[in-house]
Chimera marker file (.cmm) of the C-alpha trace (Angstrom):
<marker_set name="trace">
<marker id="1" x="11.884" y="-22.490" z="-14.688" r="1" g="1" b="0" radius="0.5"/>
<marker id="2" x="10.109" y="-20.163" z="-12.579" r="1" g="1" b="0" radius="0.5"/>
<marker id="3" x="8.214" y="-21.756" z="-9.451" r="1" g="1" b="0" radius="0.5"/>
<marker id="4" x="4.625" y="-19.796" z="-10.937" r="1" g="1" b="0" radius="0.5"/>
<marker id="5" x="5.111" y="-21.381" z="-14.709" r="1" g="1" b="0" radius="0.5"/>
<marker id="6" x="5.833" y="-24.359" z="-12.710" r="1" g="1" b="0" radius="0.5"/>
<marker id="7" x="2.747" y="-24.352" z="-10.977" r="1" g="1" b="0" radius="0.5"/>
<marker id="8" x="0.454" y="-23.232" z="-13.778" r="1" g="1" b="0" radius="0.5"/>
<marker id="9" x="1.960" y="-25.984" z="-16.175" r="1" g="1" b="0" radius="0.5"/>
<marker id="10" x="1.754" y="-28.776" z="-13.804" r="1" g="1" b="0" radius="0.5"/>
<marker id="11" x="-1.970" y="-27.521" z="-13.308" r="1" g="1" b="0" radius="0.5"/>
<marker id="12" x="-3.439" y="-27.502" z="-16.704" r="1" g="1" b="0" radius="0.5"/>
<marker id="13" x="-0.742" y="-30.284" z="-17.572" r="1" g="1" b="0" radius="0.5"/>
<marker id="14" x="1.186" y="-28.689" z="-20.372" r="1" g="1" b="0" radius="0.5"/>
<marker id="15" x="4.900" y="-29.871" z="-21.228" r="1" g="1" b="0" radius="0.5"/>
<marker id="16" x="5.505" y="-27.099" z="-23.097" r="1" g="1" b="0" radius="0.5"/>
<marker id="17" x="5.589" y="-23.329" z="-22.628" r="1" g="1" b="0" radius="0.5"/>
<marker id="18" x="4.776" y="-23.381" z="-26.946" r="1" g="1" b="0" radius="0.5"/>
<marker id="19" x="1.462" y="-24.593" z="-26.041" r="1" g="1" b="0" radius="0.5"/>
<marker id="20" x="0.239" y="-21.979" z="-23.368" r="1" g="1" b="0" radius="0.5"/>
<marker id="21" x="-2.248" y="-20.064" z="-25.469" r="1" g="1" b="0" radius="0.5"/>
<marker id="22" x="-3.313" y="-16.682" z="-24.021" r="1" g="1" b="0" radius="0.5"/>
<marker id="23" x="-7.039" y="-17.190" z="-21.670" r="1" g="1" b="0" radius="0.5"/>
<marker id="24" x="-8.719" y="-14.223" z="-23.295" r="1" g="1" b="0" radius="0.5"/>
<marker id="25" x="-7.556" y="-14.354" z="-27.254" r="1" g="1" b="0" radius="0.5"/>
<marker id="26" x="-5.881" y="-17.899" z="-27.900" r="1" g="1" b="0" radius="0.5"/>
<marker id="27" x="-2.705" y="-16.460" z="-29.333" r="1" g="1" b="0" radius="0.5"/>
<marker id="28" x="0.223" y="-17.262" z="-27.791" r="1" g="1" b="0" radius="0.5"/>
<marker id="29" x="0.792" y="-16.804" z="-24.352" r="1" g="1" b="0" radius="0.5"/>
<marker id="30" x="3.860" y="-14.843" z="-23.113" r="1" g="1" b="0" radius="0.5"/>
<marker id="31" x="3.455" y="-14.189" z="-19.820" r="1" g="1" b="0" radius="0.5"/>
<marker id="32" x="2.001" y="-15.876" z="-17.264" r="1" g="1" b="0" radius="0.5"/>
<marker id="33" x="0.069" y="-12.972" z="-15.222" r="1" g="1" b="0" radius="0.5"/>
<marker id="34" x="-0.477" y="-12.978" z="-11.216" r="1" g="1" b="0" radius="0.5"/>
<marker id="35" x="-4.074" y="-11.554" z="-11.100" r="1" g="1" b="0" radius="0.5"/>
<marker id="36" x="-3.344" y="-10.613" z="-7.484" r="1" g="1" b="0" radius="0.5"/>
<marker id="37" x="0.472" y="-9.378" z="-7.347" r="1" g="1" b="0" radius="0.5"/>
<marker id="38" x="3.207" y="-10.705" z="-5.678" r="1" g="1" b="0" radius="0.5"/>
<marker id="39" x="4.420" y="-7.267" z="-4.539" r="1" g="1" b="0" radius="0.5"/>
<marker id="40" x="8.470" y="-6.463" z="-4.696" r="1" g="1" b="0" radius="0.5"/>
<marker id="41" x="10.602" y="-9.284" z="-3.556" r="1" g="1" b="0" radius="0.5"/>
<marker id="42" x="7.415" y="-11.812" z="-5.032" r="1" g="1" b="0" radius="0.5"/>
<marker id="43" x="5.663" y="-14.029" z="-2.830" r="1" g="1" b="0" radius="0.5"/>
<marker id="44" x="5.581" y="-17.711" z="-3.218" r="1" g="1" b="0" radius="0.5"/>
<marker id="45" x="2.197" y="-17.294" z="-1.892" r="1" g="1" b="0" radius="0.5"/>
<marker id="46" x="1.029" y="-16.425" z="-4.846" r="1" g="1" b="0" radius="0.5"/>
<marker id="47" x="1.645" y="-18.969" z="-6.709" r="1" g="1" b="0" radius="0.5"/>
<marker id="48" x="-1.373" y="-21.096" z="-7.052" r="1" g="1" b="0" radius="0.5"/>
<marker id="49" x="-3.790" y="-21.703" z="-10.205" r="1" g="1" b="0" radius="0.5"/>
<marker id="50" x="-6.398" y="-19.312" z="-9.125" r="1" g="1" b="0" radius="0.5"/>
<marker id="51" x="-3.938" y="-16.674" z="-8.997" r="1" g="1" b="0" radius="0.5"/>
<marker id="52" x="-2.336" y="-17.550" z="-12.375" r="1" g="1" b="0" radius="0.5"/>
<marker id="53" x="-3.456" y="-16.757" z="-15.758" r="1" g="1" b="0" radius="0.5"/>
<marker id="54" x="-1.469" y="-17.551" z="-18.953" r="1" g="1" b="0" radius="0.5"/>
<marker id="55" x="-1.729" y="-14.268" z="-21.247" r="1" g="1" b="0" radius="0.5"/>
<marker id="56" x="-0.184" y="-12.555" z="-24.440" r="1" g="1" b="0" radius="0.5"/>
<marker id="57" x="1.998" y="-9.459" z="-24.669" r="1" g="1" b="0" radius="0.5"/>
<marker id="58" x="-0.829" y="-6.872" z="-24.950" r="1" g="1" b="0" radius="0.5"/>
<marker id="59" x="-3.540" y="-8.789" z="-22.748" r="1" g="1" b="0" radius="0.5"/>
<marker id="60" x="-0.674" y="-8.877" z="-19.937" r="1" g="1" b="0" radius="0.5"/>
<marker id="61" x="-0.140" y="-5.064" z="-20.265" r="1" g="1" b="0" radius="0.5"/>
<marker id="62" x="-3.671" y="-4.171" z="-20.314" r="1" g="1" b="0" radius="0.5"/>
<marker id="63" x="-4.194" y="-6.609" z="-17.115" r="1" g="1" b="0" radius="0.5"/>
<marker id="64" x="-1.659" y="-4.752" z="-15.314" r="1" g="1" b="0" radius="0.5"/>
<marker id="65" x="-3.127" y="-1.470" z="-15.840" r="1" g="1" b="0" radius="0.5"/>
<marker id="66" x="-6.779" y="-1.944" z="-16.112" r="1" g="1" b="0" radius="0.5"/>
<marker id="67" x="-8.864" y="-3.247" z="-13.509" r="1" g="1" b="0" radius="0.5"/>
<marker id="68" x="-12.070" y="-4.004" z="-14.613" r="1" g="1" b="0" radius="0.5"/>
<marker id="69" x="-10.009" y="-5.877" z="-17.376" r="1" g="1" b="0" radius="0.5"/>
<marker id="70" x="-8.289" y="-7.838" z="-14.432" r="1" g="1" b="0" radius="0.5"/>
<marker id="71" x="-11.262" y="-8.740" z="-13.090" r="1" g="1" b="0" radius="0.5"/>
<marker id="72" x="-12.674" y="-10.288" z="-16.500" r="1" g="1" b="0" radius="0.5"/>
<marker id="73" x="-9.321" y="-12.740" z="-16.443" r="1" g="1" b="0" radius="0.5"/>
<marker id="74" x="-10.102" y="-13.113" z="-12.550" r="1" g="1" b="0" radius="0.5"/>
<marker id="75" x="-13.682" y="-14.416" z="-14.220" r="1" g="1" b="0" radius="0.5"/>
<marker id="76" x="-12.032" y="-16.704" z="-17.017" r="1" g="1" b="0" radius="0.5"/>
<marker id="77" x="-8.922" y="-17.745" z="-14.892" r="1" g="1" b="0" radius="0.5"/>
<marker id="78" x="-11.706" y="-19.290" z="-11.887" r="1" g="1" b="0" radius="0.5"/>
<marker id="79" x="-14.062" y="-21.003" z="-15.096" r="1" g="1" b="0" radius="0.5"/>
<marker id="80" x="-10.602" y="-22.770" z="-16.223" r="1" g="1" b="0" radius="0.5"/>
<marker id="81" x="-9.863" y="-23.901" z="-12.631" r="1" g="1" b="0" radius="0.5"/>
<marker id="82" x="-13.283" y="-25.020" z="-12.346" r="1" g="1" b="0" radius="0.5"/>
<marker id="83" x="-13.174" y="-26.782" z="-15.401" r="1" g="1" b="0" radius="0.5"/>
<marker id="84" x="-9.396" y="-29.101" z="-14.378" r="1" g="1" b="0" radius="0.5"/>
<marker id="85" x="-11.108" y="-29.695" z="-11.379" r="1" g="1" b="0" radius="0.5"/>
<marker id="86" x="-14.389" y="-31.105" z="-12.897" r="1" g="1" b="0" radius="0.5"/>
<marker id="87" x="-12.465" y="-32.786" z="-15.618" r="1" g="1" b="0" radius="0.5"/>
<marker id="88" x="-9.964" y="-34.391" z="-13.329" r="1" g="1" b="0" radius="0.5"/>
<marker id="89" x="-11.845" y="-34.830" z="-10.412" r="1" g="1" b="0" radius="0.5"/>
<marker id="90" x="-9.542" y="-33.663" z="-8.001" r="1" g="1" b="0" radius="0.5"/>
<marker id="91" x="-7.935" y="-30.265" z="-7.173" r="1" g="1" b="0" radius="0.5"/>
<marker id="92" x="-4.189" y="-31.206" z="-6.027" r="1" g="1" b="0" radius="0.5"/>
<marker id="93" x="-2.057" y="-32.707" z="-9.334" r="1" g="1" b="0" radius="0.5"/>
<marker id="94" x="0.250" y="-35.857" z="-8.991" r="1" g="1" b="0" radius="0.5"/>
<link id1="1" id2="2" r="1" g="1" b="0" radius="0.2"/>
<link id1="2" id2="3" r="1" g="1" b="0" radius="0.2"/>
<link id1="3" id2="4" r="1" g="1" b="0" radius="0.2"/>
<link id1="4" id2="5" r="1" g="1" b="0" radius="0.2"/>
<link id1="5" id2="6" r="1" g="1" b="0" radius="0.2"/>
<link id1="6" id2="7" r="1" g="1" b="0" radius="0.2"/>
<link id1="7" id2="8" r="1" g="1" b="0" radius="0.2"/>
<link id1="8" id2="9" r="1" g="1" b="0" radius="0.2"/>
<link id1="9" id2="10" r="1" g="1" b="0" radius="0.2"/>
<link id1="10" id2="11" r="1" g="1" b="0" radius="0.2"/>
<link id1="11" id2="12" r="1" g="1" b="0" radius="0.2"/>
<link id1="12" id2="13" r="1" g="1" b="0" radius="0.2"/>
<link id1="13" id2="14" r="1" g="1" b="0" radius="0.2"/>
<link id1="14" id2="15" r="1" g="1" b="0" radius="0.2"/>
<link id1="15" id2="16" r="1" g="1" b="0" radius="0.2"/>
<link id1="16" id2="17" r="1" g="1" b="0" radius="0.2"/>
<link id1="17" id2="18" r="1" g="1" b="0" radius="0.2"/>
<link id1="18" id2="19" r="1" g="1" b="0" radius="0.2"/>
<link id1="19" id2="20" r="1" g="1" b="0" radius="0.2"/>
<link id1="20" id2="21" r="1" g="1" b="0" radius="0.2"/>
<link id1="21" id2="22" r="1" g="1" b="0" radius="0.2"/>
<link id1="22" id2="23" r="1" g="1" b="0" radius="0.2"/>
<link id1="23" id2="24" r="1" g="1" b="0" radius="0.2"/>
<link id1="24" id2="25" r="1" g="1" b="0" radius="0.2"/>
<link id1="25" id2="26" r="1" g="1" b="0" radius="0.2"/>
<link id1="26" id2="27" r="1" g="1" b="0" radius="0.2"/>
<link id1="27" id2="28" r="1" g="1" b="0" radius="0.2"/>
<link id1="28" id2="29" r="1" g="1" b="0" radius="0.2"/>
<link id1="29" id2="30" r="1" g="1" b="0" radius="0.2"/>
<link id1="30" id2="31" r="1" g="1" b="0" radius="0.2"/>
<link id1="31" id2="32" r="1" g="1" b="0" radius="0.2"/>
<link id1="32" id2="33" r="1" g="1" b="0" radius="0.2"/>
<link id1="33" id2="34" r="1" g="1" b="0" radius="0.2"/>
<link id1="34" id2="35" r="1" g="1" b="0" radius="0.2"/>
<link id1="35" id2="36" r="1" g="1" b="0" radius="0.2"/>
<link id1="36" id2="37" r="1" g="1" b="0" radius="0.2"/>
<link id1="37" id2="38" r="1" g="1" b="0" radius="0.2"/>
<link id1="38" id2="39" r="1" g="1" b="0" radius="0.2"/>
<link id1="39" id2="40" r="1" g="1" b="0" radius="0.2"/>
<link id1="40" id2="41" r="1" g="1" b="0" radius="0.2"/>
<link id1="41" id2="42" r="1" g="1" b="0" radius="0.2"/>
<link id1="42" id2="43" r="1" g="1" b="0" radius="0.2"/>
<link id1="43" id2="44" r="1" g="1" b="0" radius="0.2"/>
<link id1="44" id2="45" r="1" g="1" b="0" radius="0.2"/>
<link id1="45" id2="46" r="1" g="1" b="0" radius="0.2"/>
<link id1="46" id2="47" r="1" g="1" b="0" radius="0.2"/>
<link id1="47" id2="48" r="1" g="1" b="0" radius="0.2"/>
<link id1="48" id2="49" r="1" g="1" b="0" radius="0.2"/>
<link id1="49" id2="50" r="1" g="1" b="0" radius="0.2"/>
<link id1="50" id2="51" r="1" g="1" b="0" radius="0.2"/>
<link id1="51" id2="52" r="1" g="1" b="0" radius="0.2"/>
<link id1="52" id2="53" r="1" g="1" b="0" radius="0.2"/>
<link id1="53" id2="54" r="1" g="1" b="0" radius="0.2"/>
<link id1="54" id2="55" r="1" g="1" b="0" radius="0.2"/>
<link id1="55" id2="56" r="1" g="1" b="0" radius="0.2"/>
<link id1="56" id2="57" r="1" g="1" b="0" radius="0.2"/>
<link id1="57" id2="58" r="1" g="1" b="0" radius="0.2"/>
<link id1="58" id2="59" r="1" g="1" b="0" radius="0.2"/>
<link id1="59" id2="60" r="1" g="1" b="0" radius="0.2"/>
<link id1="60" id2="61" r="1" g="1" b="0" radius="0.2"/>
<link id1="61" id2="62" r="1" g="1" b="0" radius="0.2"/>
<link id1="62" id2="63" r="1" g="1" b="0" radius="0.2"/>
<link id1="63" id2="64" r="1" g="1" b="0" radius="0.2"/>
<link id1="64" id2="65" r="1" g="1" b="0" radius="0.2"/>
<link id1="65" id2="66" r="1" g="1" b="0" radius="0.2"/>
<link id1="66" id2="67" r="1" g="1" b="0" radius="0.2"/>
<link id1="67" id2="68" r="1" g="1" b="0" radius="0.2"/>
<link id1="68" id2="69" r="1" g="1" b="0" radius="0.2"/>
<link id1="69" id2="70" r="1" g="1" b="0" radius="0.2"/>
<link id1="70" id2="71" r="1" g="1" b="0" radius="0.2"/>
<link id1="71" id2="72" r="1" g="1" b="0" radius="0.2"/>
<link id1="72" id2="73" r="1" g="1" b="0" radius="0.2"/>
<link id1="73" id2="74" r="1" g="1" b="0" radius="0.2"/>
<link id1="74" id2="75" r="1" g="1" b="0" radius="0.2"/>
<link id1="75" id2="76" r="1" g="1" b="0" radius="0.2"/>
<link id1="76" id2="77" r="1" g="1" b="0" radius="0.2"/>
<link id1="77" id2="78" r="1" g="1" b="0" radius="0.2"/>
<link id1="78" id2="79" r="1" g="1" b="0" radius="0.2"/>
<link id1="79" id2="80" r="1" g="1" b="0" radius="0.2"/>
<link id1="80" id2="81" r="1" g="1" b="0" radius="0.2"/>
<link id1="81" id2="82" r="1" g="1" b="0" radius="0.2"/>
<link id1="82" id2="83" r="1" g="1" b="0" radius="0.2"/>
<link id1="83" id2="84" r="1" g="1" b="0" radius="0.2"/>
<link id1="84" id2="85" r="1" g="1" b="0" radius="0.2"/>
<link id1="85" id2="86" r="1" g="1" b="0" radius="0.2"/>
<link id1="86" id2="87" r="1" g="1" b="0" radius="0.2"/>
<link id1="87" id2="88" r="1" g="1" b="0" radius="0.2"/>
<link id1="88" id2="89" r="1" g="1" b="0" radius="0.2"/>
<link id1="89" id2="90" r="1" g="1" b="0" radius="0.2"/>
<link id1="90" id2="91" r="1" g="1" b="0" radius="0.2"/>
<link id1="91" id2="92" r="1" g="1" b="0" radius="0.2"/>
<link id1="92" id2="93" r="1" g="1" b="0" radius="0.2"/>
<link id1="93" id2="94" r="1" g="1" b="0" radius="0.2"/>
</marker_set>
């Protein structure tokens, strides 16, 4: 498993990659986007919830190449955070 699906599924506490559902549609998830790239080689410094956002096919695609559209699943990708963190009451997961 790759360390970033790692991270996000130990996050958000999901045992299965079936039910990651996409952060802007709902559909399924296939990709789990960096909003801020790793660069070539990847960096394992980018691998942290704020930085991870579970989206579909299309989403993904239009992430990569649009901006302002990046920026929107920057907006929904902090609300989730926020949200585990309320919810949980702590940041780090066991």
């Amino acid at each position: 498993m790759q360390k970033h699906l790692k991270v996000f599924m130990d996050f958000y506490n999901i045992k299965s990659t079936d039910d990651i559902s996409c952060f802007v549609c709902c559909n399924q998830a296939e990709d789990i986007h960096h909003l801020s790239p790793r660069g070539m080689g990847g960096s394992k410094f980018k691998d942290y919830p704020e930085n991870l956002a579970a989206l579909c096919r299309p989403h993904h695609v239009q992430a990569e190449h649009d901006k302002q559209f990046n920026c929107e699943v920057k907006c929904i990708t902090l609300d989730n955070v926020r949200r585990m963190i309320k919810a949980n009451g702590k940041f780090c997961v066991s």
